[in-house]
N, C-alpha and C positions, 0 to 999 in steps of 0.2 A: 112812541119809542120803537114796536115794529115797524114802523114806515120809514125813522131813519136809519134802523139797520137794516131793511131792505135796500135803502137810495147806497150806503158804505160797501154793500158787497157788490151791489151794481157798477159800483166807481170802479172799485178792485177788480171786477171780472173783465174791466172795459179797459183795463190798463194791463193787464196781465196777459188777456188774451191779445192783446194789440201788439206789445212786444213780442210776445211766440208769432204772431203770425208774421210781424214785420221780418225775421229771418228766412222765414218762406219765401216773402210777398220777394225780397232782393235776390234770391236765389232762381226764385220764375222770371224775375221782370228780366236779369242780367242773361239767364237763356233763352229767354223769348224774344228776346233783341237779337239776339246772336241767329236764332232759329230764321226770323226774319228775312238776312241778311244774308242767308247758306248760300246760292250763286256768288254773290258778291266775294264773301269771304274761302268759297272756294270747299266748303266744310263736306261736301259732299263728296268729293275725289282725291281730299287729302286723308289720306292714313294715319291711324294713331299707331308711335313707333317705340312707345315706352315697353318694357318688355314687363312691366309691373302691371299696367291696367290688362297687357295682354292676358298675364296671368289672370286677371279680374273676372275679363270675359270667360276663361278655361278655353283659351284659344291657346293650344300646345303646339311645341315639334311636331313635323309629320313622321311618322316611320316607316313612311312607302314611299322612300327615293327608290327610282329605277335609272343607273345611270350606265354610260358605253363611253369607251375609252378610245381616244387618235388620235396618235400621232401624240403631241403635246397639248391635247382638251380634251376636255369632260363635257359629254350631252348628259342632261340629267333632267327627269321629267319629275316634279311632284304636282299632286294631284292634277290639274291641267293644264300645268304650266313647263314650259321646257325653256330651262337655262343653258348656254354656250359659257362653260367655266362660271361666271360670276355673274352674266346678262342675262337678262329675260328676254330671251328671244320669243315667244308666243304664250297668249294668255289662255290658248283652246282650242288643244288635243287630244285627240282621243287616246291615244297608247302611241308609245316610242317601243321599235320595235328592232333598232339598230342601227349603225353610224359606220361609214366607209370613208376612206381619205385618199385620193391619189394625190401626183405634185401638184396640181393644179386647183382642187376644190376640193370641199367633203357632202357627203350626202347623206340625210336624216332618212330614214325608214319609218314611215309613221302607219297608220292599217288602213288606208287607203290614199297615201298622198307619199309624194319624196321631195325632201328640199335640198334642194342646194344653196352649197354656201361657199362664200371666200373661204380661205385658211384663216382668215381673222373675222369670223364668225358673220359676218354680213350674210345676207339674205339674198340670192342673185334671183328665184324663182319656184317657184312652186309649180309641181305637174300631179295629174291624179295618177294613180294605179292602183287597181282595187286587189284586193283580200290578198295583201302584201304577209307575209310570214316572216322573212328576215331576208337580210342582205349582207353582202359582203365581198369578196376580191376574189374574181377570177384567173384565168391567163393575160398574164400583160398588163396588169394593177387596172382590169376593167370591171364596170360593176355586175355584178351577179342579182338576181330578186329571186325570192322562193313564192309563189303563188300559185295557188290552189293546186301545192304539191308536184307543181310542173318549173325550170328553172327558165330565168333568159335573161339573157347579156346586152350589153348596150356597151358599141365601141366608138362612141361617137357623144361621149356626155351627154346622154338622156334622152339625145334627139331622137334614134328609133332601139327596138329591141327585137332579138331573134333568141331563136328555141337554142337552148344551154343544152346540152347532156349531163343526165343525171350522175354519170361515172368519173365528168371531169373534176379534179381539182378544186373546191373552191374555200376561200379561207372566210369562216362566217363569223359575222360581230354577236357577240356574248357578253352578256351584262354583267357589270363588276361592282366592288364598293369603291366610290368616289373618296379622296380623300377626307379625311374628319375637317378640315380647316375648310372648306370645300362645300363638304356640306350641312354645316355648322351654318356658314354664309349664307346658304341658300336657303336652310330654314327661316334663317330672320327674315331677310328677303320677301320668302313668302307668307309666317306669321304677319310682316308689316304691310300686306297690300288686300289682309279682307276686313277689318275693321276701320269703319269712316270715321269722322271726327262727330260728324252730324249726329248717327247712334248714339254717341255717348253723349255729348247735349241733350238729345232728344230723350235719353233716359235718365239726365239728372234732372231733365223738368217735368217728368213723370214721377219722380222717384223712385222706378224701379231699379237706377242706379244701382239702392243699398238694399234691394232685394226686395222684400216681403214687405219690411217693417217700415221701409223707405215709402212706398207705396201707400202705407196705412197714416205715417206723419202728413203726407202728404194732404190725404183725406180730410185728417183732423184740423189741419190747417185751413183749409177749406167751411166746416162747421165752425172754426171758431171767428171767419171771418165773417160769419151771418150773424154770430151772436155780436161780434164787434161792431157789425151795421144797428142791428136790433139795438142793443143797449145803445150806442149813440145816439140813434132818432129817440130813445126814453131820454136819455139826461138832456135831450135839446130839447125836445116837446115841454119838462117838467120848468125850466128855466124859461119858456120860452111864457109856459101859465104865468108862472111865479110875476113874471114883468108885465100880460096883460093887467094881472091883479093891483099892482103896484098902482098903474095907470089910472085906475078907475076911480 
């Protein structure tokens, strides 16, 4: 009588634990396949753009836009990234330190570099100039640089520059708040471009997806797939006597 209520809770444990793990075992295999196949499918460079898992992660708004106004655009830098109105124009800058426009181009102020740009935000070249302060419009809508507390002008688009006088004239770029629509936009923008797709696979086949506890199902999924090997080599081995016996 003990021996076949031991063989009945064996059956049950070997059934019960088989169905809990099988929702595991489809939840690992269906990302592990995916994990596989990250190049292929791209999972690795594509962003998740939900703004709900974003929330998931506690990957929030930034509230260190630093943006400069011209003419009719907004440069705007959050963490190291600087948008032209709505584009991402570079993924890795050190500080925006101010924005100039004549008719013909506009020029970034970064702390050690200045770019020039079309008026429709195109990129024409990058030059260094070190321990840059700020910029802005001289005589004759030419460019001005403040650096290391000494000024100079460039009347010839960047090609050379001479010593400014400190008493002249110059109209300097000053940082403003960017419209809300503006930078509403460039928040999502840039919430959407540091979470990969691969992360969050790669945490729902961990389970650290669902935090702590995801992590610990995980586990038990694991133990009770050893018990689910265990009891099955018993219920085959016992069936397996039971038919030598029969034979003999």
């Amino acid at each position: 009588m003990k021996k076949n209520w031991f063989w009945r809770f064996l059956y049950k444990l070997h059934r019960y634990t088989g169905l809990f793990s099988a929702l595991i075992l489809i939840m690992l295999a269906v990302t592990g396949i995916a994990l596989n196949h990250t190049e292929d499918l791209e999972l690795d460079s594509q962003m998740v753009q939900s703004p709900t898992l974003l929330d998931w992660y506690n990957i929030k708004p930034s509230h260190k836009l630093k943006s400069f106004s011209t003419k009719d655009h907004w440069l705007t830098k959050v963490d190291q990234q600087l948008y032209f109105d709505h584009t991402l124009l570079s993924k890795n800058i050190k500080d925006l330190l101010g924005t100039v426009a004549t008719n013909d181009f506009i020029v970034v102020a970064l702390k050690d570099s200045l770019l020039l740009l079309s008026l429709q935000g195109e990129l024409i070249e990058q030059t260094t100039f070190e321990s840059i302060q700020n910029i802005g419009l001289g005589f004759q809508q030419n460019i001005v640089i403040k650096s290391n507390n000494s000024h100079f002008i460039s009347q010839d688009g960047l090609i050379s520059w001479d010593s400014y006088p400190k008493n002249n004239l110059v109209t300097w770029s000053n940082a403003s708040a960017a419209p809300q629509t503006l930078s509403q936009n460039i928040n999502h923008q840039f919430r959407s471009s540091i979470l990969p797709i691969e992360r969050v696979i790669l945490d729902i086949h961990s389970g650290r997806f669902f935090g702590y506890f995801g992590v610990i199902i995980v586990d038990i999924s694991g133990v009770f797939l050893i018990i689910l090997a265990l009891s099955g080599c018993a219920v085959w081995l016992k069936h397996k006597f039971r038919g030598l016996k029969r034979h003999k």
